[in-house]
Every structure is written in structure tokens, then in C-alpha cells.
N, C-alpha and C positions, 0 to 999 in steps of 0.2 A: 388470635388473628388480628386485632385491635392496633399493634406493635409490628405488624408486618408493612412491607411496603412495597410495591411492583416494580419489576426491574426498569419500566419508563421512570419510574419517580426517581429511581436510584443515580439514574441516569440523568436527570434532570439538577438531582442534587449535586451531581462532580459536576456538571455543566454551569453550574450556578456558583458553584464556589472554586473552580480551579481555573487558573488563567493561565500566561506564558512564559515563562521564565527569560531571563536578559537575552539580548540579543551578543553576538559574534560574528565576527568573519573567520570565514577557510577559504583554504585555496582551492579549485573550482573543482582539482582533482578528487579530491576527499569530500563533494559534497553531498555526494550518492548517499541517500538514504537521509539524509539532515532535511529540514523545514525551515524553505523559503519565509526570511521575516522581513521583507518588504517589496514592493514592487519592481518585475523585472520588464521593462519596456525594450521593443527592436528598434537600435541604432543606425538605423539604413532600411530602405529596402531588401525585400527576400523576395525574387531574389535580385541584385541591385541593378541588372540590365536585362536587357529581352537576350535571352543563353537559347542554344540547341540543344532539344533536347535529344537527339539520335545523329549517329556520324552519318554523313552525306553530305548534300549541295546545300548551301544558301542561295535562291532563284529570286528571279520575281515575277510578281505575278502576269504583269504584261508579254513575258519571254515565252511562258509554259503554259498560258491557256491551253492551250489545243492540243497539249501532249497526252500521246495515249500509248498502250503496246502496240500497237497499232502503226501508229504513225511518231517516234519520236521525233524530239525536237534537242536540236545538237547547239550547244554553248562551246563558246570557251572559256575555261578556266583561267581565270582570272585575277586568283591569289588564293590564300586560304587563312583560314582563323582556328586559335587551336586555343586550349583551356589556359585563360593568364598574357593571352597573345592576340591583341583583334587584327582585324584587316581592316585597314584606315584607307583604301580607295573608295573613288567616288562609285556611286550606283546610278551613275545619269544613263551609262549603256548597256547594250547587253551583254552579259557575263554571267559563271556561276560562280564559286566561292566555297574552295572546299573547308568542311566545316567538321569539328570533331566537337561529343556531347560536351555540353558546360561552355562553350565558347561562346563568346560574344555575338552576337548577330550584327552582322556588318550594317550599317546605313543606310537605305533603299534598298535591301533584301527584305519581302517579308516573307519566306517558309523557306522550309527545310524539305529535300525530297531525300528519304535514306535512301542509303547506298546503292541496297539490294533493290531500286527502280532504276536504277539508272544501269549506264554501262561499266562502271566503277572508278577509283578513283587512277589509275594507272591513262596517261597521254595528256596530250595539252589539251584534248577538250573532253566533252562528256555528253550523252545521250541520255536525254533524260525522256521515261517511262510514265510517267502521271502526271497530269497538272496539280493536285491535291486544291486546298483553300487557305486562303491569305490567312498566316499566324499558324499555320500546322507544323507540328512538331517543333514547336517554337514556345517556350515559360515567359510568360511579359513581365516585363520589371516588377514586382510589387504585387502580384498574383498570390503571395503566401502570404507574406506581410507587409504594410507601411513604414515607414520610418514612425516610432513614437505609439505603434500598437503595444496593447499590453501581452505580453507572450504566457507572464504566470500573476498569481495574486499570493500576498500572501499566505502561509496556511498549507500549500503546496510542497508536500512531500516529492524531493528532485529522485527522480529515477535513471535510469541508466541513458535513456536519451537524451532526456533532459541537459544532461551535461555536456553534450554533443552541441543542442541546440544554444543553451549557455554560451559555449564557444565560438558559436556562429555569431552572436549575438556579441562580443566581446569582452563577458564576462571572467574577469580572472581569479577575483575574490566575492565569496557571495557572500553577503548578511543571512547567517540564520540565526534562528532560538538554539540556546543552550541545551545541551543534552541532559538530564535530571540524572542527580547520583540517586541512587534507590538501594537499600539498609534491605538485605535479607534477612531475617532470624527468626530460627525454631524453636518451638518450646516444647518442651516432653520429656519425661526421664524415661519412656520406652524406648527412645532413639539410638540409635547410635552411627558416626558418621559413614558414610554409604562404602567408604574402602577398609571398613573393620568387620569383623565376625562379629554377628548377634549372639547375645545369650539365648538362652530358651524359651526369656519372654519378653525379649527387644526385637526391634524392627530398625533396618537400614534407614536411616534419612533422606527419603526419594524427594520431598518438598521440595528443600534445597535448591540443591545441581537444579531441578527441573523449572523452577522462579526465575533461578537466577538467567537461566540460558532462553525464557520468555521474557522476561526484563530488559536482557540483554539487547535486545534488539531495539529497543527504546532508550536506553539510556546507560548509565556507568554502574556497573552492580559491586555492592561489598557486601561480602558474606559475613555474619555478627555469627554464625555458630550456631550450636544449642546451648537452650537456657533450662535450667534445670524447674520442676515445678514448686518452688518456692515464689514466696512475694516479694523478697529482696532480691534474687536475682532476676529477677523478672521486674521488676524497677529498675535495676541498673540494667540491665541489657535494651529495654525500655528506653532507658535517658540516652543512652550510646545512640541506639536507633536514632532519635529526634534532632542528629546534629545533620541529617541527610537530606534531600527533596522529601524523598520518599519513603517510607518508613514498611516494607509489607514482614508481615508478621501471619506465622498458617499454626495454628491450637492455641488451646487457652482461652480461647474466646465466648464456649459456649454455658453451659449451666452449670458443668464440675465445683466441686470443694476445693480444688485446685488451677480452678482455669482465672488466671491473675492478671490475665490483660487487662482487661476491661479496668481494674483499679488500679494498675499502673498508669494507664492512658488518664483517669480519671485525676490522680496524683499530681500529671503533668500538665493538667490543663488543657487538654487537648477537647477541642470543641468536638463531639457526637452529631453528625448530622443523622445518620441511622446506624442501626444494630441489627435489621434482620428484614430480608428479603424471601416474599411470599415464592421461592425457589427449590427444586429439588434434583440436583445436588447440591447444598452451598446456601442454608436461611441461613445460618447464623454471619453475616459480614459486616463490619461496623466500618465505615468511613468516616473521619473524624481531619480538621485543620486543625492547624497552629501557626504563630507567627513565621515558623521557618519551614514548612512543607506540609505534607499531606502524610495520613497512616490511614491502612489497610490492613484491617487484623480479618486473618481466613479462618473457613476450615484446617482442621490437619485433615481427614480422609482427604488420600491424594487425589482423586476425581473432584471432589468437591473444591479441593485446593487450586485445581488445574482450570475447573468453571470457572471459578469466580476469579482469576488472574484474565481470564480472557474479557468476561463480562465488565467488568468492574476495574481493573488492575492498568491495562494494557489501553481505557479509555481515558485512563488519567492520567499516564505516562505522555500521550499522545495528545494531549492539551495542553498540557506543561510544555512542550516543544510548539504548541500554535498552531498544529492542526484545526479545519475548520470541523471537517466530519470526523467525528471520533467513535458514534456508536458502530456495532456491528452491523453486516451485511446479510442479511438471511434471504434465499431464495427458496422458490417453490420447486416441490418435485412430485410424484405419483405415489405415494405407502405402497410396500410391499407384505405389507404387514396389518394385525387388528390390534386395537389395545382400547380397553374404557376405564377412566377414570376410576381414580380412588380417594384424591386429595385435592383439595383448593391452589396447589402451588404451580407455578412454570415448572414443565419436568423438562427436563436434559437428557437425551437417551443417547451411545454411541452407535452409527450407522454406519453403510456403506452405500454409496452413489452409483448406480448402476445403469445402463442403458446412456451412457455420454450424459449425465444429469439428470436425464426424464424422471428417472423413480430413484426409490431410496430401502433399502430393506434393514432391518433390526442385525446387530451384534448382539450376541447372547452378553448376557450383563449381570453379574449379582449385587452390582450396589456400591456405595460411594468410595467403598477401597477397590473395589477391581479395577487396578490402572490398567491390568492386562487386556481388558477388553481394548481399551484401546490402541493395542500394538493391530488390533483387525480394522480397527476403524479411519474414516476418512471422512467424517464429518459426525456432529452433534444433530440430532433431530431435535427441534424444539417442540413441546405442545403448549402453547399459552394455556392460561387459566381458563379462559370461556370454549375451551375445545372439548367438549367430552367425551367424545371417542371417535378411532379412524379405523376406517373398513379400508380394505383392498382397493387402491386406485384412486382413494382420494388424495387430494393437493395438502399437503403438511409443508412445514417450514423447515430448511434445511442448510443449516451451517457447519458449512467446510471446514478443517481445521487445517487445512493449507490456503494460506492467505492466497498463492495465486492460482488457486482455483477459481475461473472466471465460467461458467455455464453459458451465461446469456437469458438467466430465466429471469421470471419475475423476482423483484428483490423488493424487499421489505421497508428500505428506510433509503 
């Protein structure tokens, strides 16, 4: 236990040693999903005039007091403004001013009456149905943003709006962080690659494919293959590895007569910040620098492979681009389920979320190779260490394994 270390500390460790890699420009179209690396401030007001916000009349107040269903009060129309088009008369008399959403609000107009109160826009004048209150259905200039407000900080992964708002904003090339190249490679001579026929006592390479296409979302993946369990090629696939950011690597790592990471990494100089994580699926993980990136030697059990990419893997990907929050998100839900304690370690269980988030119930599971459990599942149930057992309807902690599963419950960090 002495050699163990809790996933906070682990976590504290890439936070402590993994910073951002250079910055770049793209063009604004391609910047969906990249990490804003410096300040994007609004250029103008948002929005940069008092606009309509519904079609109908531009009134004033003095005109329409007293308008009711009752008793309208009849204007004439006077001009109109439309989106990109104002009406540049004066507003010294009485008039309306027909007005479509987004248009400018004319100069001594202050509201808007829609359409559907008045008697429409069809004749030279109009019958208008409400008085309403000065600035109704009216945006004031600078009501969303100032000129010179800060819109994002760095750190700021751009989403699909975002680049909408970008645009608003004038943006056409953004500064972000470099996306990190990250070195795949298996180690195992049980393997074999996943579109070949197993022997009778090999296994398909699930690792892999499944690193690279969670990697992938983070950064530029090349696949190094399998390395067979020797200690020369597991040094040189090793060395290959270390020309990348990232270096992740799943077997070899744990106590075997054949598991040759550990002294390949050791070879290469590669600094060990830890080697095993009070975790279950997934103690054995060594995080370790070098002058040219970061390795992460996994589990092979694919469960355990598949933890600790998420745990560990996917928050140092995600720093190396200048994210500010890198750890995970865990929310609370209701157990569906009992379970007590057997071990000192964070357990990792596959669940399914039920009731819109409320609760959470167990997938049946045999252990760190049934990836199969998780074709049922839809979230990891955590039990920290100081948890000893949960009964029926207690609060457990509960992480989605779809990033945009948003609940709305209590969250963890």
C-alpha cells in the first residue's frame, strides 16, 4: 500500500508537471473543438444599436399612452426600418414606423408594439391596441456586451457556438494550443491485430483502435503496432514512442518476467512521477516526463486500459492543449443497487443511469477484461476509498461515459 497513490495525487502529479504546448493560428472555420490560447475580447457593442426585437411599429411613448383594445389610438405611418436599413426621420411628431426584428430603432421611437396589437401593417396608417412600456420589445445597444468585454479566457475549449459568436465578434483566425501527437503501442505476444484470426491462445488487439479513437479526440494519433515481449523490442518501440508528445503504452507494465516497460522507460531516462494508483480497475499506471513529452504506460485488461485513458490519459491530453479544468466530472445519483467493500482501492463499476439521472443501477461485470459489460453501460459508478458500502437509494458518485451527458446534479469537482 506504501507505493500506492490516490487518484487526487495523480492528478495533482500531471497538473504539476504538464503544461501547454505552442500556440497556432486556424482559420475560425476549423476551430471547433481546439483551445482558445489567449484572450478574445468584443469589438463593438452587442448588440451595437437599440434593434426590434419583434415585427411591428416603432411608437412613442407620448403617442400611445392611452391605447387599449378598447379604445385604439390610430397613427400614421410614417416610414419603416428593416434589418441593415434604418429610418433616418425625425421623431419630433407623431408617427409609427414600421419595423422588422433586428432593425434599427429609429431616433425618438422608444417601443415596439407587434404586429398582432395593432391593426397590421397593410394602409397608410395603423391602429395600435396597447400602450406597452418605454423600451418594450426593444435590445439596448450593449445589453449583451460592451465594446472591450472579455467574451472567452484562455483555456476555453471553442464549441459549436462559440464560433458563431467568434464571428460576431470579428474573429477570423483564432490563436490556439497545438493539438499533441500521442504514439500508440501494444505490447504482448498474445495479440494479434484486430482484423486477423486469433490462434487458440491469442486475442484480437482491442487496446488499440480503442486509445487511438479516445486519443483522437484530443490530439493527432499514430499507431506504433505491437511490440512483441522481448526487451529489445520493447526498447526500441520504446525509443520510437518518445519522438511523440505523448507516449501511451497499455501491458508490460505490471510485475511479469516479461513486462519490460518499466526498464525500457527506465533506459530512456524518463523521469517516474508514479507507478501505481490505489485503483480498481487500473493500480498498475506509471506517469513519467521527458525533455520531449509525457508517457503513460496502462493496463493491458481492456477495462482497465479504457479507466485509466479516461482518468489519467485524456487529462493530460487536455492540458497539453491549455485547458484550465482537466479533471473529471462526477455527479450524484440514487444506488440501485447494495455492494460492501472488500479492498482499500477507488473501484470503478459499469452502470446504467436511470430515472433522467436520479439513480443509477449495476451492469453485471466479471472483471477488468469484460469490455462487453460495457456495450450495456452508460456510465462508470465510482466508490472512493472512504466509502464502505451502499444500500438502496443512497447518493454514489456517478460518471458518464458520454461526455455530453449533462444531468444537472451535484458534481464533484
Amino acid at each position: 500500500m506504501s507505493d500506492w497513490i490516490q487518484i487526487e495525487d495523480a492528478w495533482s502529479h500531471i497538473e504539476r508537471e504538464v503544461g501547454a504546448l505552442a500556440q497556432e493560428d486556424v482559420d475560425l472555420h476549423a476551430a471547433r473543438g481546439r483551445v482558445l490560447a489567449t484572450v478574445v475580447r468584443a469589438d463593438r457593442d452587442f448588440p451595437p444599436f437599440d434593434r426590434a426585437a419583434m415585427d411591428g411599429f416603432a411608437v412613442r411613448s407620448v403617442d400611445v399612452r392611452a391605447a387599449s383594445s378598447h379604445a385604439p389610438i390610430e397613427l400614421d405611418i410614417v416610414g419603416e426600418a428593416t434589418p441593415g436599413n434604418a429610418y433616418l426621420g425625425s421623431g419630433d411628431a407623431p408617427g409609427a414606423v414600421r419595423i422588422m426584428t433586428g432593425a434599427p430603432l429609429p431616433a425618438g421611437w422608444d417601443r415596439v408594439v407587434p404586429v398582432e396589437s395593432t391593426s397590421g401593417f397593410d394602409g397608410p396608417t395603423v391602429r395600435v391596441f396597447a400602450a406597452l412600456h418605454p423600451g418594450a420589445n426593444v435590445s439596448r445597444r450593449g445589453i449583451e456586451r460592451t465594446a472591450g468585454d472579455t467574451l472567452y479566457e484562455p483555456g476555453h475549449r471553442v464549441r459549436d457556438v462559440d464560433v458563431g459568436i467568434l464571428a460576431m465578434a470579428g474573429v477570423s483566425r483564432v490563436r490556439v494550443v497545438r493539438r499533441p501527437h500521442v504514439a500508440v503501442l501494444s505490447t504482448g505476444d498474445e495479440l494479434v491485430a484486430y482484423d486477423q484470426q486469433p490462434g487458440p491462445t491469442q486475442i484480437r488487439n482491442s487496446n488499440a483502435p480503442m486509445l487511438a479513437a479516445m486519443a483522437g479526440t484530443e490530439g493527432e494519433v499514430h499507431l506504433l503496432g505491437r511490440v512483441a515481449d522481448t526487451r529489445a523490442a520493447t526498447a526500441e518501440a520504446v525509443s520510437r514512442g518518445l519522438r511523440h508528445d505523448v507516449l501511451l503504452i497499455t501491458g508490460g507494465i505490471s510485475m511479469g518476467a516479461y513486462d519490460w516497460v518499466g526498464t525500457a522507460l527506465e533506459a530512456a531516462r524518463v523521469e517516474v512521477h508514479f507507478r501505481r494508483v490505489a485503483l480498481q480497475p487500473g493500480k498498475p499506471v506509471l506517469f513519467g516526463t521527458h525533455p520531449a513529452g509525457v508517457v503513460l504506460a496502462l493496463p493491458g485488461n481492456p477495462v482497465s486500459a479504457y479507466t485509466t485513458v479516461r482518468l489519467f490519459a485524456l487529462p493530460v491530453l487536455r492540458r497539453l492543449q491549455g485547458m484550465r479544468r482537466t479533471r473529471p466530472l462526477w455527479v450524484r445519483a440514487a444506488a440501485r443497487f447494495a455492494w460492501r467493500r472488500r479492498g482499500p482501492k477507488c473501484i470503478l463499476l459499469p452502470g446504467r443511469i436511470a430515472d433522467a439521472g436520479a439513480a443509477v443501477e449495476r451492469v453485471p461485470y466479471t472483471g477488468s477484461g469484460d469490455l462487453m459489460a460495457y456495450a450495456r453501460a452508460d456510465c462508470q459508478i465510482v466508490l472512493p476509498c472512504t466509502q464502505e458500502s451502499v444500500q438502496p437509494g443512497d447518493p454514489v458518485w456517478v460518471w458518464p461515459l458520454d461526455p455530453a451527458f449533462s444531468p444537472g446534479l451535484e458534481s464533484a469537482r
